[in-house]
VMD Tcl script that draws the C-alpha trace (Angstrom):
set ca {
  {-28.61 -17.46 6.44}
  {-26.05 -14.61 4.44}
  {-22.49 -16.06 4.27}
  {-21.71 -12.76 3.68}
  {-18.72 -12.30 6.18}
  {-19.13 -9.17 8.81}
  {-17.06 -6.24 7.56}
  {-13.73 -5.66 9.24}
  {-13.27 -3.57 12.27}
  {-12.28 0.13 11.17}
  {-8.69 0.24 13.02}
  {-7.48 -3.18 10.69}
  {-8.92 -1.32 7.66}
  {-6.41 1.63 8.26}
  {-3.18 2.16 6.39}
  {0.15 2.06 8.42}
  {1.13 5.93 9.19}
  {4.56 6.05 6.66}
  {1.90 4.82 3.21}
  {-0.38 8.10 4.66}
  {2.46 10.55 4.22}
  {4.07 9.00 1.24}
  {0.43 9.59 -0.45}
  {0.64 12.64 1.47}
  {4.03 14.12 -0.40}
  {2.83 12.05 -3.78}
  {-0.44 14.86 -3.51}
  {2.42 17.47 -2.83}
  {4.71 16.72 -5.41}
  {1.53 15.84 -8.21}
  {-0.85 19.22 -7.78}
  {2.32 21.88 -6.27}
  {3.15 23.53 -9.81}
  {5.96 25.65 -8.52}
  {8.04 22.81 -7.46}
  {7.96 21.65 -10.39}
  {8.44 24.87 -12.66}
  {11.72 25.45 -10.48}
  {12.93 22.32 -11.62}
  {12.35 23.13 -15.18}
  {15.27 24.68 -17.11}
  {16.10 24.92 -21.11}
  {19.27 22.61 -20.79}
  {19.28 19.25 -19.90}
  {20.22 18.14 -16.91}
  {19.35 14.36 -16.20}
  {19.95 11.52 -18.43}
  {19.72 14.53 -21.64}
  {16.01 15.07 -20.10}
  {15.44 18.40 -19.09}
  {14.86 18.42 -15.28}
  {11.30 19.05 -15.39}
  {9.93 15.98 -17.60}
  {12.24 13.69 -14.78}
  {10.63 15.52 -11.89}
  {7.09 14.07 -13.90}
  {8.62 10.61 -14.25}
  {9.60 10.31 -10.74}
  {6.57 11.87 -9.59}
  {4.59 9.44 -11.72}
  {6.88 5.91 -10.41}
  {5.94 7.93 -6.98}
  {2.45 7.12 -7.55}
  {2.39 4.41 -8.96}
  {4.75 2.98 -6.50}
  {2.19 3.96 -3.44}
  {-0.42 2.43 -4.99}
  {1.14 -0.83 -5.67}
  {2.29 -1.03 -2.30}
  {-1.75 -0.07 -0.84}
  {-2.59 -3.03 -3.25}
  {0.39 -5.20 -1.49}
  {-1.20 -4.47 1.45}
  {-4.67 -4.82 0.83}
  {-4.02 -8.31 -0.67}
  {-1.79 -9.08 2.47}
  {-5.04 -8.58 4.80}
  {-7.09 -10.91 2.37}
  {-9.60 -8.12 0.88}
  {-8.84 -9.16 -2.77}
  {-9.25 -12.63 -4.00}
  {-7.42 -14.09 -7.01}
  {-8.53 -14.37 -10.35}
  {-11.18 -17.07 -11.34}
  {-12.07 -17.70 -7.70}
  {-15.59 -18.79 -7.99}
  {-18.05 -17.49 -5.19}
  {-20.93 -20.55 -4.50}
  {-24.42 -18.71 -3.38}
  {-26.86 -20.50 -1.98}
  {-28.82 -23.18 -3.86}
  {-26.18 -23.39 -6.10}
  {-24.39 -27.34 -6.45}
}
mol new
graphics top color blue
foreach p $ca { graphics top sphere $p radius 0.5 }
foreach p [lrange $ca 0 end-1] q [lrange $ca 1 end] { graphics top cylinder $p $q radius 0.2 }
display resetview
C-alpha cells in the first residue's frame, strides 16, 4: 500500500574506515587549540600568512573536503535524488 522503500540495512549505511579517521583527525585538528597556537608565530611564514591563519585554512579545506567526499558517497549509494525530481503519491495522475 506505502511505496515507501524499506530502509537500508545498517552495515551499507556505514562509512568506509579511512572517511572515519579523516573526520576523526578533522575533530583533532578543528577543537585541539595547542596545535594550533604552536603553529602561530609573529612572522610570516607561508605564502606572507602567518602560520597560524594557514593551519585554519587547511583545517577548514580539511572539512570541507570530508564532507564533500561523505556527500560523494552518499549520492554514490542513491540516498540523495537530484534536483526537481518529482515524487508521485498515491491518487495523484
Amino acid at each position: 500500500m506505502s511505496s515507501v522503500p524499506s530502509p537500508p540495512v545498517l552495515s551499507e549505511q556505514e562509512y568506509p574506515g579511512w572517511i572515519k579517521l579523516w573526520f576523526a583527525l578533522d575533530a583533532a585538528l578543528a577543537l585541539l587549540p595547542p596545535i594550533y597556537w604552536a603553529a602561530s608565530g609573529p612572522t610570516p611564514a607561508v605564502f606572507g600568512l602567518p602560520l597560524s591563519v594557514f593551519y585554519f585554512i587547511l583545517t577548514g579545506a580539511s572539512i570541507t573536503g570530508s564532507i564533500v567526499t561523505a556527500y560523494a558517497i552518499e549520492v554514490k549509494r542513491g540516498n540523495f535524488e537530484g534536483m526537481g525530481t518529482h515524487h508521485v503519491t498515491e491518487g495523484e495522475p
